[in-house]
N, CA, C and O atoms as a GROMACS GRO file, in nm:
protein
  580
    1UNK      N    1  -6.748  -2.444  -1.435
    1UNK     CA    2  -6.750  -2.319  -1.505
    1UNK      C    3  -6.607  -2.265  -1.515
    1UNK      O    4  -6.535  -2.243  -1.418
    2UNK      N    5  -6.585  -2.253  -1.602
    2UNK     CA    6  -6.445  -2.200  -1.669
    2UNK      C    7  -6.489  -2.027  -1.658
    2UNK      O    8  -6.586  -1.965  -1.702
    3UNK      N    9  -6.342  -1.979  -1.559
    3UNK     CA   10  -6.342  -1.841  -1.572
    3UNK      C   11  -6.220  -1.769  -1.623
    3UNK      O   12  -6.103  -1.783  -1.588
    4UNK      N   13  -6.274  -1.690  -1.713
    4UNK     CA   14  -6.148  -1.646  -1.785
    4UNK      C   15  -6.045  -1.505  -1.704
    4UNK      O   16  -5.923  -1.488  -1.709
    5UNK      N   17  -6.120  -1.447  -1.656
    5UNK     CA   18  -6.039  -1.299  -1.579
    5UNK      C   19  -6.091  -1.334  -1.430
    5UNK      O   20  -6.192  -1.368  -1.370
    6UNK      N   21  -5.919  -1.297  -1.405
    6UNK     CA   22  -5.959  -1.292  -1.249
    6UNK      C   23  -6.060  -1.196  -1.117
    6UNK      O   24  -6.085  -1.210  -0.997
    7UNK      N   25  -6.094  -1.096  -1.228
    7UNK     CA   26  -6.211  -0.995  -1.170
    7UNK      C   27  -6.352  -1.062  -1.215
    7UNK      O   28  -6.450  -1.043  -1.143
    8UNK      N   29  -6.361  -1.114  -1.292
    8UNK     CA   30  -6.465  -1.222  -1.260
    8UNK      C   31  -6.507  -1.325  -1.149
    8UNK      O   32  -6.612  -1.356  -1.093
    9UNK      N   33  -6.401  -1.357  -1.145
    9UNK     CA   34  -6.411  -1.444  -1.018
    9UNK      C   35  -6.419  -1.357  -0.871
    9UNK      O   36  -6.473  -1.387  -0.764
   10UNK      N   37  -6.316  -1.204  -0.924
   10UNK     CA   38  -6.372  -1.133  -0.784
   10UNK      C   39  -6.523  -1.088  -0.746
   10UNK      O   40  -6.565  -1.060  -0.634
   11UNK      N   41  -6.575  -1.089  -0.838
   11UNK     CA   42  -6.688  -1.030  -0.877
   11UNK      C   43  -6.781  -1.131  -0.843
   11UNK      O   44  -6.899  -1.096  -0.840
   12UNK      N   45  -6.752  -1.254  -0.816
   12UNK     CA   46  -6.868  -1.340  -0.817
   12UNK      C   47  -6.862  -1.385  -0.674
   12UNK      O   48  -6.958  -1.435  -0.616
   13UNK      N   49  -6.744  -1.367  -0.618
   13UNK     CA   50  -6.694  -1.427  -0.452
   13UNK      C   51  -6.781  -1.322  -0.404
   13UNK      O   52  -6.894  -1.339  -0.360
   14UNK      N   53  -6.718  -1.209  -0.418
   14UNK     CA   54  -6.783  -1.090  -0.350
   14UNK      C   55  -6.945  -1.096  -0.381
   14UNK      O   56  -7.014  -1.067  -0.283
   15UNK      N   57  -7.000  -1.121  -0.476
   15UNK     CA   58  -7.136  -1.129  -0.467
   15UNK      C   59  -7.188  -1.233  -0.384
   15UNK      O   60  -7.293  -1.219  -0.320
   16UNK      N   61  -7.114  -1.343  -0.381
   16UNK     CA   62  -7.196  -1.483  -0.256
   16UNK      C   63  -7.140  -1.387  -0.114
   16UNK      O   64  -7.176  -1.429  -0.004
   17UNK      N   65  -7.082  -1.304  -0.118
   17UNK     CA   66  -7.057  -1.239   0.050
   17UNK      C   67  -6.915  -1.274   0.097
   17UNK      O   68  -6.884  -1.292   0.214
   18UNK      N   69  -6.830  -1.280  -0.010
   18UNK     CA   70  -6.680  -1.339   0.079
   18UNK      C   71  -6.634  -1.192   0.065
   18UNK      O   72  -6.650  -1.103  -0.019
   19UNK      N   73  -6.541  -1.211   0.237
   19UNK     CA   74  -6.511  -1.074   0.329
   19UNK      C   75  -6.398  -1.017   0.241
   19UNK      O   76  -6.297  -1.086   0.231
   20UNK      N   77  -6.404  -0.909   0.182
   20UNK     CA   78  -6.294  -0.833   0.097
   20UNK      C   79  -6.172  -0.829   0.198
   20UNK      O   80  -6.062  -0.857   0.153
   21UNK      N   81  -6.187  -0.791   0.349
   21UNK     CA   82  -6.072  -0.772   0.427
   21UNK      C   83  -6.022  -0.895   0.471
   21UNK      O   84  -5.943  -0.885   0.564
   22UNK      N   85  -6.049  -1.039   0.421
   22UNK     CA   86  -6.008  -1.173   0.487
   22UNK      C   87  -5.870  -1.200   0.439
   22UNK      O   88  -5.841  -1.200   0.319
   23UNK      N   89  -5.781  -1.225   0.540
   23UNK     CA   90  -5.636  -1.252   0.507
   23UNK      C   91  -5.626  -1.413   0.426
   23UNK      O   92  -5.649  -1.496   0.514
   24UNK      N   93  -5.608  -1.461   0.332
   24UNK     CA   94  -5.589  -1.651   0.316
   24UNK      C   95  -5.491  -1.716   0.462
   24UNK      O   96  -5.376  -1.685   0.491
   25UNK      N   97  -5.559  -1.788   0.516
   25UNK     CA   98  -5.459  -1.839   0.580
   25UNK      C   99  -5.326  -1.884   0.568
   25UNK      O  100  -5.300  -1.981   0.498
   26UNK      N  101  -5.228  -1.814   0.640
   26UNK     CA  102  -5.080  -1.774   0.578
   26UNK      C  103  -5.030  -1.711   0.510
   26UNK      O  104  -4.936  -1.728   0.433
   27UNK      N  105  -5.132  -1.580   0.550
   27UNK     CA  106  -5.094  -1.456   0.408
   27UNK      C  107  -5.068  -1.359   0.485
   27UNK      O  108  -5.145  -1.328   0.575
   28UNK      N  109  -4.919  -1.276   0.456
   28UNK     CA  110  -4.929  -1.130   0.552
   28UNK      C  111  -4.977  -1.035   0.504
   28UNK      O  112  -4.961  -0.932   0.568
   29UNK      N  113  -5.056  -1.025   0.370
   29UNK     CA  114  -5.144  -0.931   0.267
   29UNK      C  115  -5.294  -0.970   0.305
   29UNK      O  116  -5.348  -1.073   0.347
   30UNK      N  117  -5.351  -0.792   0.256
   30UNK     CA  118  -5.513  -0.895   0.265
   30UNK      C  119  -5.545  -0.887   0.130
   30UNK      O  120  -5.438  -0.861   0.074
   31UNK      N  121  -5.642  -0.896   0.040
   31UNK     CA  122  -5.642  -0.904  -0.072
   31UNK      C  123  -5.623  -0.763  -0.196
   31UNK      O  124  -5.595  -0.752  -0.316
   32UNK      N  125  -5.664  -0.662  -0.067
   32UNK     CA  126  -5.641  -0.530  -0.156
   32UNK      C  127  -5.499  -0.534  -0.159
   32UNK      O  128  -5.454  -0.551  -0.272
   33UNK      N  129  -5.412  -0.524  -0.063
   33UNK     CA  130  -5.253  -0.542  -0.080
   33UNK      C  131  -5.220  -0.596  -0.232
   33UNK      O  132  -5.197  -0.525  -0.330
   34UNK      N  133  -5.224  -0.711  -0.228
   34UNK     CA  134  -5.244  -0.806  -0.333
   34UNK      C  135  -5.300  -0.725  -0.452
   34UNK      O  136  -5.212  -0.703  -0.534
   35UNK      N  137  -5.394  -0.685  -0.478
   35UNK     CA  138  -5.444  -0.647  -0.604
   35UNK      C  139  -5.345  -0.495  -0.656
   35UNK      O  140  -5.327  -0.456  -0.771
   36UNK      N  141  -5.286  -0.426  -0.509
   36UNK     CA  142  -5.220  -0.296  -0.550
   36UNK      C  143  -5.092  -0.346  -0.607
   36UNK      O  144  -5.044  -0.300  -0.710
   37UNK      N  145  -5.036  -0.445  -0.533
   37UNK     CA  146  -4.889  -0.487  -0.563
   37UNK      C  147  -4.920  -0.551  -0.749
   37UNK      O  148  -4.823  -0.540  -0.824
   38UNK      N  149  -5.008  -0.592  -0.789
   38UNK     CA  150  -5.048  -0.677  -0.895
   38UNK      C  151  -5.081  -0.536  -0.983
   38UNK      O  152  -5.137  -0.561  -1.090
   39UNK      N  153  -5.061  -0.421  -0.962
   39UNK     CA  154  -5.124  -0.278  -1.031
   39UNK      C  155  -5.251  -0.309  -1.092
   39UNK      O  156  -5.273  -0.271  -1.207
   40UNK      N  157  -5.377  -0.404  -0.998
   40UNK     CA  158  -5.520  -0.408  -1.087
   40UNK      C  159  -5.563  -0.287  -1.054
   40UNK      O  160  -5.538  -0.262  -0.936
   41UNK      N  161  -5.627  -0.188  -1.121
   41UNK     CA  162  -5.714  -0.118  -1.101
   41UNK      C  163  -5.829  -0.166  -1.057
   41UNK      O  164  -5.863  -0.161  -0.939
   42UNK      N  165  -5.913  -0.227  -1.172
   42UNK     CA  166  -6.050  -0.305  -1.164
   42UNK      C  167  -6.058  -0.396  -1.086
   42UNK      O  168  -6.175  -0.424  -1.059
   43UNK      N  169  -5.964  -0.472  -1.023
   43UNK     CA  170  -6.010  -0.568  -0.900
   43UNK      C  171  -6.002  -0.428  -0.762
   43UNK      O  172  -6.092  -0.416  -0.679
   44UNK      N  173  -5.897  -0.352  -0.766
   44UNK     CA  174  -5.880  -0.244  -0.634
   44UNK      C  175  -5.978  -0.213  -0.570
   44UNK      O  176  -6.017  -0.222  -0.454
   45UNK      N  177  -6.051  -0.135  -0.763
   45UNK     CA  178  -6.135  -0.026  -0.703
   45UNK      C  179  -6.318  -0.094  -0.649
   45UNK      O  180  -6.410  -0.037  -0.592
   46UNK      N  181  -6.301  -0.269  -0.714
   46UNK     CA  182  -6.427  -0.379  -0.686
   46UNK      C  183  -6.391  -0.406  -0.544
   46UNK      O  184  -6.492  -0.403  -0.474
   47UNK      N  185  -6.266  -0.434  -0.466
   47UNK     CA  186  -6.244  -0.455  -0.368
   47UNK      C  187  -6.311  -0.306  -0.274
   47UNK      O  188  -6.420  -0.304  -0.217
   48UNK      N  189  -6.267  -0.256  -0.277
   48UNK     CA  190  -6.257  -0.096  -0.205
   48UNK      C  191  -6.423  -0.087  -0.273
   48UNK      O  192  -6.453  -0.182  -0.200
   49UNK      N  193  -6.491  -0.071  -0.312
   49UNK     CA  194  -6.634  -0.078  -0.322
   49UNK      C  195  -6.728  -0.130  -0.283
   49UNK      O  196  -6.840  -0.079  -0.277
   50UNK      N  197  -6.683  -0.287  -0.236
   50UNK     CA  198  -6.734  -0.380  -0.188
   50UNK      C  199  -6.704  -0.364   0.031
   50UNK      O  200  -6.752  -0.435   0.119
   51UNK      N  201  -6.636  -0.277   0.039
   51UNK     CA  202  -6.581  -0.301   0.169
   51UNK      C  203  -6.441  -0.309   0.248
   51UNK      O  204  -6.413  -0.303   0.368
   52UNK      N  205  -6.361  -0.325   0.125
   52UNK     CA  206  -6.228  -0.364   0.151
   52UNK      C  207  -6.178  -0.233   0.216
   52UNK      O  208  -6.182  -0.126   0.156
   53UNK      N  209  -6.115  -0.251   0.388
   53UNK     CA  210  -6.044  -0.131   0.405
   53UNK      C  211  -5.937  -0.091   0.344
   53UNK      O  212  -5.843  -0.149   0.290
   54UNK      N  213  -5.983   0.077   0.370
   54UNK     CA  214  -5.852   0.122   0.291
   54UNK      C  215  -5.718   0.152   0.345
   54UNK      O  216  -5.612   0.184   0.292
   55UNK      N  217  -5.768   0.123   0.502
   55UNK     CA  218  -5.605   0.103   0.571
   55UNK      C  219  -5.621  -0.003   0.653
   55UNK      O  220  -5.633   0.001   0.776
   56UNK      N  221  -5.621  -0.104   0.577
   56UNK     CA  222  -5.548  -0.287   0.604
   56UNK      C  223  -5.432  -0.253   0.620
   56UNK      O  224  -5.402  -0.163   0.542
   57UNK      N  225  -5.337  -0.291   0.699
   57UNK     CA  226  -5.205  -0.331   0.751
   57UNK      C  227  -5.136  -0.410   0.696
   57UNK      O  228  -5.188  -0.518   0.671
   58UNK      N  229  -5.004  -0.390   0.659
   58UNK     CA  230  -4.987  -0.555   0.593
   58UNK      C  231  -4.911  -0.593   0.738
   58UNK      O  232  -4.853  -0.515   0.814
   59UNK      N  233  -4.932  -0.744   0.752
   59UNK     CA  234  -4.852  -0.766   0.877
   59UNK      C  235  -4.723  -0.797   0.878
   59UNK      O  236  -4.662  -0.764   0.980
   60UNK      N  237  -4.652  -0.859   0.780
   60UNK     CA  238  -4.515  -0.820   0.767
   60UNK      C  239  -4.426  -0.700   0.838
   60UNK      O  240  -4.355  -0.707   0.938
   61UNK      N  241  -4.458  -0.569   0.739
   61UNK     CA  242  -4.385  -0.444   0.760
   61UNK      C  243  -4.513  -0.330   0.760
   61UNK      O  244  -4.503  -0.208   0.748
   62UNK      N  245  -4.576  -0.373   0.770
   62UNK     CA  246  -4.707  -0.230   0.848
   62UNK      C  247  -4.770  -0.162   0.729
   62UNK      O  248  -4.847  -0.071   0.761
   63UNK      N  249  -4.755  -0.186   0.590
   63UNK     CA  250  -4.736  -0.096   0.504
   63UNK      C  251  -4.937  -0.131   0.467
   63UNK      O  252  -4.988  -0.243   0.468
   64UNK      N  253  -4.997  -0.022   0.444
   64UNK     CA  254  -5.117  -0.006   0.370
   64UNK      C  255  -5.128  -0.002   0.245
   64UNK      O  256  -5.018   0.026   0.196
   65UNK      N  257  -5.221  -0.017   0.154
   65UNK     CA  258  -5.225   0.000   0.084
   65UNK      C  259  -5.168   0.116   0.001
   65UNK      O  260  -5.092   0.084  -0.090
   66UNK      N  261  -5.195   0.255   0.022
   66UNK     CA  262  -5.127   0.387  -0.013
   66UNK      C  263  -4.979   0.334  -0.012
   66UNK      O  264  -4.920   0.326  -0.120
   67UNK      N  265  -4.909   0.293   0.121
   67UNK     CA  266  -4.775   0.255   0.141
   67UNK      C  267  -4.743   0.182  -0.039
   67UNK      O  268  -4.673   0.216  -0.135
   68UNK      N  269  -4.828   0.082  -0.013
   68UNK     CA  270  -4.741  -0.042  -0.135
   68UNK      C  271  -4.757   0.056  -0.330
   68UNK      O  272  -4.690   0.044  -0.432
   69UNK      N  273  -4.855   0.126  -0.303
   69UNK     CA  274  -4.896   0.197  -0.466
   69UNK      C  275  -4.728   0.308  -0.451
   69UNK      O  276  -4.662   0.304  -0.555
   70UNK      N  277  -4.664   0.397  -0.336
   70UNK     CA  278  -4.598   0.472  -0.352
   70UNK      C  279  -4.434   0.399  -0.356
   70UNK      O  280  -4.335   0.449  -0.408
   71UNK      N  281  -4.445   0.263  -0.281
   71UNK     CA  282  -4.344   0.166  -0.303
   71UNK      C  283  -4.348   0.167  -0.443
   71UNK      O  284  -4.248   0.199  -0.507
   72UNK      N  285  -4.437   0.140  -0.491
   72UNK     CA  286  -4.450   0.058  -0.672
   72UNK      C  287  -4.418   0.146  -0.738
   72UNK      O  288  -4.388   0.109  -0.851
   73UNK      N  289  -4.404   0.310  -0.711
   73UNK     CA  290  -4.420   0.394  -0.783
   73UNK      C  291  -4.515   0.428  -0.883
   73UNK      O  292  -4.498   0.500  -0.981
   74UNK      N  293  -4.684   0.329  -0.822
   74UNK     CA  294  -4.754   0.344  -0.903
   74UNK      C  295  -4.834   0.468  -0.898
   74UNK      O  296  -4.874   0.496  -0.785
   75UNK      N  297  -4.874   0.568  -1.017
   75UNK     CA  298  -4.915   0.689  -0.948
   75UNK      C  299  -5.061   0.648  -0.995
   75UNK      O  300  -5.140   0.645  -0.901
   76UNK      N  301  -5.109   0.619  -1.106
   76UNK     CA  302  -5.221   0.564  -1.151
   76UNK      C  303  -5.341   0.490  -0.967
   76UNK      O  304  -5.448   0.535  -0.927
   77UNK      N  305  -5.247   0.360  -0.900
   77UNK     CA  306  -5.307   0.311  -0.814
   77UNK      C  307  -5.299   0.416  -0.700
   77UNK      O  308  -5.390   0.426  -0.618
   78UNK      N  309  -5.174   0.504  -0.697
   78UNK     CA  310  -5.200   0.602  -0.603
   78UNK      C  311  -5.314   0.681  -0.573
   78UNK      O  312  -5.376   0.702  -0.469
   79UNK      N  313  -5.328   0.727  -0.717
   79UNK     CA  314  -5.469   0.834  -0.717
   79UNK      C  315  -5.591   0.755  -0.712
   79UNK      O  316  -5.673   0.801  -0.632
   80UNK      N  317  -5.634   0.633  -0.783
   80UNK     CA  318  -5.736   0.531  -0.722
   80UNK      C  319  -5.759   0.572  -0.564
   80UNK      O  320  -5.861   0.620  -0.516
   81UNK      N  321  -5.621   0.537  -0.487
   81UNK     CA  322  -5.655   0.511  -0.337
   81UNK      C  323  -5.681   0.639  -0.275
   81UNK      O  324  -5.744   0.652  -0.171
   82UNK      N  325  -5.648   0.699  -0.319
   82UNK     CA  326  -5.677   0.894  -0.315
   82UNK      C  327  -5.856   0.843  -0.282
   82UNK      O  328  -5.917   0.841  -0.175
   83UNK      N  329  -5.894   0.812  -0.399
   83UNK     CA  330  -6.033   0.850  -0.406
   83UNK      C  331  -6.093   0.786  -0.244
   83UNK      O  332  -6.194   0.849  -0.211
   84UNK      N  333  -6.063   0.704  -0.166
   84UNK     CA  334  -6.103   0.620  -0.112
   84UNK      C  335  -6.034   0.668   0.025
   84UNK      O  336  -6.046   0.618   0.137
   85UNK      N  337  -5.958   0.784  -0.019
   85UNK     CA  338  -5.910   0.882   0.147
   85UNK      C  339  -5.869   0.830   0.255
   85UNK      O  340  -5.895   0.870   0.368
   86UNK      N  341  -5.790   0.722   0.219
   86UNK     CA  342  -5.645   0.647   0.328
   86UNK      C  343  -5.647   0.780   0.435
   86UNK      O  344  -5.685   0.896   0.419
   87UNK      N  345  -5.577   0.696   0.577
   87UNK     CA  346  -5.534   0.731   0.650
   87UNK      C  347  -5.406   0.770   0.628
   87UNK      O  348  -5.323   0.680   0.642
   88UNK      N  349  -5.342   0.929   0.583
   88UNK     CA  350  -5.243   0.944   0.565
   88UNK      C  351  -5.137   0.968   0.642
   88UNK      O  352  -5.039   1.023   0.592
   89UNK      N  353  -5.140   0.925   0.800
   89UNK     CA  354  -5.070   0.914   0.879
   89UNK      C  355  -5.038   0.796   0.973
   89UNK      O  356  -4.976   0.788   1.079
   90UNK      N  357  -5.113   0.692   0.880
   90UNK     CA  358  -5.071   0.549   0.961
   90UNK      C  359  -4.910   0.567   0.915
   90UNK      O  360  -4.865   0.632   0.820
   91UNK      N  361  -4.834   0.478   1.028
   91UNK     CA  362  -4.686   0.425   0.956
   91UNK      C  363  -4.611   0.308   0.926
   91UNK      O  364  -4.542   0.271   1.021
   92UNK      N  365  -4.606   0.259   0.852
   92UNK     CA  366  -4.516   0.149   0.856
   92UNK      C  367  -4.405   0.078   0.955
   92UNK      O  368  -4.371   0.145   1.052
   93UNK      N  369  -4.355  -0.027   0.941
   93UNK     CA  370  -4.294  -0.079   1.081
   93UNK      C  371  -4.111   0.044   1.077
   93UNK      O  372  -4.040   0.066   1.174
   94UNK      N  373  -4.098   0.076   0.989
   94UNK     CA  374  -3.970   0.173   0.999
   94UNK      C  375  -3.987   0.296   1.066
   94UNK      O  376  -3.900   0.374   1.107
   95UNK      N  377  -4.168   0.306   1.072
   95UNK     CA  378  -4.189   0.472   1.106
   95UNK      C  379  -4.260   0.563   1.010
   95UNK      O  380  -4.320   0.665   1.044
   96UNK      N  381  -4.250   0.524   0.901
   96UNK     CA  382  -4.291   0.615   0.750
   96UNK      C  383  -4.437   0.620   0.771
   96UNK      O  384  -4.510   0.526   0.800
   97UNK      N  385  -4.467   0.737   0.754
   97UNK     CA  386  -4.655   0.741   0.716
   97UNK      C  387  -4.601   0.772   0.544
   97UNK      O  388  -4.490   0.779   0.493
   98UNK      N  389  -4.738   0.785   0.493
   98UNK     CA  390  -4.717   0.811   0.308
   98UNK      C  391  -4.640   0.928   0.307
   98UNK      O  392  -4.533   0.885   0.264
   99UNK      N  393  -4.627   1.036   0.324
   99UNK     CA  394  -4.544   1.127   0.298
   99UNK      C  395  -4.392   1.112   0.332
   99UNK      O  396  -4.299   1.186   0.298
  100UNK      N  397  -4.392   1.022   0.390
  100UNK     CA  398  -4.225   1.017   0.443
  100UNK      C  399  -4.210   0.913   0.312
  100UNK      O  400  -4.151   0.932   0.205
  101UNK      N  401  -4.274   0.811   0.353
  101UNK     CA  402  -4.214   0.675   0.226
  101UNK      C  403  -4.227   0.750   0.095
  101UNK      O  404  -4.129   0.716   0.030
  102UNK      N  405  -4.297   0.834   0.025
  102UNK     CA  406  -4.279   0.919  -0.094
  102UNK      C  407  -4.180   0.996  -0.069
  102UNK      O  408  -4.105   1.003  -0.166
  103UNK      N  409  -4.137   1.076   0.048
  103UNK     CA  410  -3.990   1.172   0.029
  103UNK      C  411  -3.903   1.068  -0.023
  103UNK      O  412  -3.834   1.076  -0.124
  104UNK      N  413  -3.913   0.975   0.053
  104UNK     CA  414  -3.778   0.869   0.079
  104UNK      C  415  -3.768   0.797  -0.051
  104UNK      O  416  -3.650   0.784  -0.083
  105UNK      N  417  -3.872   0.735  -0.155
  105UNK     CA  418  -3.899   0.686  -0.249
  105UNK      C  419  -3.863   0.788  -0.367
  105UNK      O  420  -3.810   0.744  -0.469
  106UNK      N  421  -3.889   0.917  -0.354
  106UNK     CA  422  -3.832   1.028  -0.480
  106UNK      C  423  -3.926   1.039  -0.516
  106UNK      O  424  -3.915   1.051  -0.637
  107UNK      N  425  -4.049   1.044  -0.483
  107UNK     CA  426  -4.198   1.072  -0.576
  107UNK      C  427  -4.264   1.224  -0.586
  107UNK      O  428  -4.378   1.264  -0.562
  108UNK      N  429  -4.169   1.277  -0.621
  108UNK     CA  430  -4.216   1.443  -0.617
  108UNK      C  431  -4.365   1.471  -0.661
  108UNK      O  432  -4.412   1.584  -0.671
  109UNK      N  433  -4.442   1.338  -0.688
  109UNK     CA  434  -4.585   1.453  -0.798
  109UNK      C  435  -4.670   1.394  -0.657
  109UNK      O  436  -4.768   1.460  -0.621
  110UNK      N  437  -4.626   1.254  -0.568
  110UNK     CA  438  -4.690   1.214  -0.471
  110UNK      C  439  -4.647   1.249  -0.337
  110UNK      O  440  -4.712   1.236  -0.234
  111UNK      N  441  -4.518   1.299  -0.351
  111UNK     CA  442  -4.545   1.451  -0.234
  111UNK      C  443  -4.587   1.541  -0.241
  111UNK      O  444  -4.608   1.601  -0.136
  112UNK      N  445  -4.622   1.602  -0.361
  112UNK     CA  446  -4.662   1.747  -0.389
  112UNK      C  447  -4.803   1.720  -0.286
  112UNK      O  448  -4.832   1.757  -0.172
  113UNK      N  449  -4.877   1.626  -0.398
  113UNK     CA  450  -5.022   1.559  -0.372
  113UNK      C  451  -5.038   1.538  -0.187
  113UNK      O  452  -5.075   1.608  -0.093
  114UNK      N  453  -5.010   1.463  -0.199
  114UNK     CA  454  -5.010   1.446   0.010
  114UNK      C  455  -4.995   1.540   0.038
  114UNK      O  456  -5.104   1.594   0.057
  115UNK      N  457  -4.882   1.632   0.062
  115UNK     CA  458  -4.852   1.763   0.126
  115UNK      C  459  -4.994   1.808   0.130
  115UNK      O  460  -5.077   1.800   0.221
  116UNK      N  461  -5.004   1.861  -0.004
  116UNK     CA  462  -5.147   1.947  -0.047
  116UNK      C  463  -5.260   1.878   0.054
  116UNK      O  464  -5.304   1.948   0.146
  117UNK      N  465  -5.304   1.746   0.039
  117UNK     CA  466  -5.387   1.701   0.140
  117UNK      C  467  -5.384   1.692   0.299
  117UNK      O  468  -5.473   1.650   0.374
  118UNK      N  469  -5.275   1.737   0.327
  118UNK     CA  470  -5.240   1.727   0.448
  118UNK      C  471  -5.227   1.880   0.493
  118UNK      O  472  -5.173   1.925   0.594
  119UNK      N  473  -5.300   1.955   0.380
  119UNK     CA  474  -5.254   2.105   0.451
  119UNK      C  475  -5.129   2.157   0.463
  119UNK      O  476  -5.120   2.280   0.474
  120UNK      N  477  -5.033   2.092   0.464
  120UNK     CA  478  -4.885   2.142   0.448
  120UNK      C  479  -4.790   2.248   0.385
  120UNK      O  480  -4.695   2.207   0.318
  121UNK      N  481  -4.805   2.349   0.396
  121UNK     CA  482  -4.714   2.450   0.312
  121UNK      C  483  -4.614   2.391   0.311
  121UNK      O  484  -4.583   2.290   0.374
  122UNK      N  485  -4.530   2.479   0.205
  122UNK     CA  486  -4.366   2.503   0.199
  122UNK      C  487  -4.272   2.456   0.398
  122UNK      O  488  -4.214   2.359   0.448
  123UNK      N  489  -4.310   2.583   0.438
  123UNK     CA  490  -4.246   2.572   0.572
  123UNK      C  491  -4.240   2.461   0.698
  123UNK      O  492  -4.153   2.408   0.766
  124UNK      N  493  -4.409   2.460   0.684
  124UNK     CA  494  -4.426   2.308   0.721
  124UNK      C  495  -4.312   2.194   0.680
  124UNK      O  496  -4.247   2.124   0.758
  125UNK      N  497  -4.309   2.194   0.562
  125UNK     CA  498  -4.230   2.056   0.487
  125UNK      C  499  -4.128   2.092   0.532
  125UNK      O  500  -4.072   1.983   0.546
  126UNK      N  501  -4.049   2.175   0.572
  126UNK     CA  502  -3.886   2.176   0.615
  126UNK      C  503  -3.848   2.183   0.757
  126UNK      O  504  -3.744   2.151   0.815
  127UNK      N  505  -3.978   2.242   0.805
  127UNK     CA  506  -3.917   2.175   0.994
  127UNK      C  507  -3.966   2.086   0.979
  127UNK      O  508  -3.940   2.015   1.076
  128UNK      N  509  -4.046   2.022   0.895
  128UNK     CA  510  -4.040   1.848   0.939
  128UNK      C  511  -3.894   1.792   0.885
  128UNK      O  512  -3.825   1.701   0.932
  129UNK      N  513  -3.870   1.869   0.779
  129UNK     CA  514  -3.676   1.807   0.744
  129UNK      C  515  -3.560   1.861   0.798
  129UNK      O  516  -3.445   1.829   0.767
  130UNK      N  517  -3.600   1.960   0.894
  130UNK     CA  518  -3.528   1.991   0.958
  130UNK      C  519  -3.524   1.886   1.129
  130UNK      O  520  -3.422   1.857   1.191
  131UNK      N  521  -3.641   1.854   1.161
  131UNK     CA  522  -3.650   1.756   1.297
  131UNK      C  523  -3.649   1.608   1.234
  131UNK      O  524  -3.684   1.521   1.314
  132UNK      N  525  -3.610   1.559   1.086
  132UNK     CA  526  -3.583   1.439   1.054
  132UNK      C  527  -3.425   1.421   1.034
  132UNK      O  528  -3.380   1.308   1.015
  133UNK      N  529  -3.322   1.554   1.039
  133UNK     CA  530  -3.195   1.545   1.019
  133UNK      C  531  -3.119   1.555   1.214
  133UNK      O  532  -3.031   1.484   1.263
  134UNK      N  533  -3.192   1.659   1.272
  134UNK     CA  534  -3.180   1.641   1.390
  134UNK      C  535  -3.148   1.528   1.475
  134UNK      O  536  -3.062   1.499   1.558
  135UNK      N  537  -3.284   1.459   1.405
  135UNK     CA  538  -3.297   1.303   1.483
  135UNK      C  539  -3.203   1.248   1.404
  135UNK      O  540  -3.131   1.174   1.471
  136UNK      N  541  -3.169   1.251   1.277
  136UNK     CA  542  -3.041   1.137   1.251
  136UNK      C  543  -2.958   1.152   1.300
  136UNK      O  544  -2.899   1.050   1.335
  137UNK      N  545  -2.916   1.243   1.324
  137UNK     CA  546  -2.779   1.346   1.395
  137UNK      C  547  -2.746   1.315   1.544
  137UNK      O  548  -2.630   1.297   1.583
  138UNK      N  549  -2.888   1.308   1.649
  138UNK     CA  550  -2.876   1.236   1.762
  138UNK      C  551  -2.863   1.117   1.742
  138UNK      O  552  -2.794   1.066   1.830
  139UNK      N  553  -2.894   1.052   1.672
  139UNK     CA  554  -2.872   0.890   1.659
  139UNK      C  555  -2.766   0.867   1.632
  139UNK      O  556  -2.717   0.786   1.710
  140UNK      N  557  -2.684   0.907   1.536
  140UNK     CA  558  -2.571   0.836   1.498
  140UNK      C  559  -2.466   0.890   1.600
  140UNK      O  560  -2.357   0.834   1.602
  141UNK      N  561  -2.493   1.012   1.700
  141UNK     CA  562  -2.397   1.046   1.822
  141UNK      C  563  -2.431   0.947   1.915
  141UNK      O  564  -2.332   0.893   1.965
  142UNK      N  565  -2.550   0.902   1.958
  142UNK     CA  566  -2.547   0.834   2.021
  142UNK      C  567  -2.492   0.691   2.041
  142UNK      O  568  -2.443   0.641   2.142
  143UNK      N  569  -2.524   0.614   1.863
  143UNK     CA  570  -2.484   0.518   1.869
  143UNK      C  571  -2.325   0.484   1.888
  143UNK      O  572  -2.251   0.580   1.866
  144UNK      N  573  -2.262   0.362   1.926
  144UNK     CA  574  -2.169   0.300   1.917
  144UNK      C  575  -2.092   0.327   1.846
  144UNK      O  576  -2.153   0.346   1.741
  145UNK      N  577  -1.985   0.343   1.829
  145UNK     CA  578  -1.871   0.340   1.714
  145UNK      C  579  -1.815   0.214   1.721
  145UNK      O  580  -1.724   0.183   1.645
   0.00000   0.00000   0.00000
């Protein structure tokens, strides 16, 4: 059987019962990773329907799904994963939960968004940038010259 789209074929794995969260052997993605980095909508939101967590890890650099859509600057897969209410305080292996990797990335409409979900006013957001300049400030005194 000749298949023409690859959501077909997701569509038909997932119906015989293959595990949406299964890594391929030798993969540091699990397949939702994969489908966000690929900007599918229609495989994402078949994955994430079927079971696929929505905070898989990638094992590389820690990054979740939310992580890789605000990497991509995708806002489209962002709001998909919205629907599906990520853990917005897992972090990546640098430290970043989604709101930091969006400051850091320049995504003003996907900080607004997080903030807002996270309850965060105005003031909130600046002693957190005020105890993220702090800490650079001890670090680079501390370190070595």
């Amino acid at each position: 059987m000749h298949l023409r789209r690859p959501n077909t074929l997701v569509r038909l794995l997932l119906s015989f019962g293959a595990d949406p969260n299964r890594f391929h052997p030798g993969e540091t993605k699990a397949p939702l990773h994969l489908s966000v980095d690929r900007r599918d909508l229609t495989i994402t939101r078949m994955l994430l329907e079927n079971g696929a967590s929505i905070d898989v890890v990638d094992v590389d650099n820690g990054d979740t799904p939310i992580h890789r859509a605000i990497k991509n600057s995708d806002g489209r897969m962002f709001r998909l994963l919205l629907e599906f209410n990520p853990d917005m305080e897992i972090q990546d292996r640098s430290g970043k939960d989604a709101l930091a990797v969006a400051r850091y990335r320049g995504e003003a409409e996907m900080v607004v968004e997080l903030q807002s979900r996270l309850g965060l006013g105005v003031v909130e957001l600046s002693l957190s940038e005020v105890d993220e300049v702090v800490e650079e400030i001890y670090d680079s005194l501390s370190s070595p010259s």
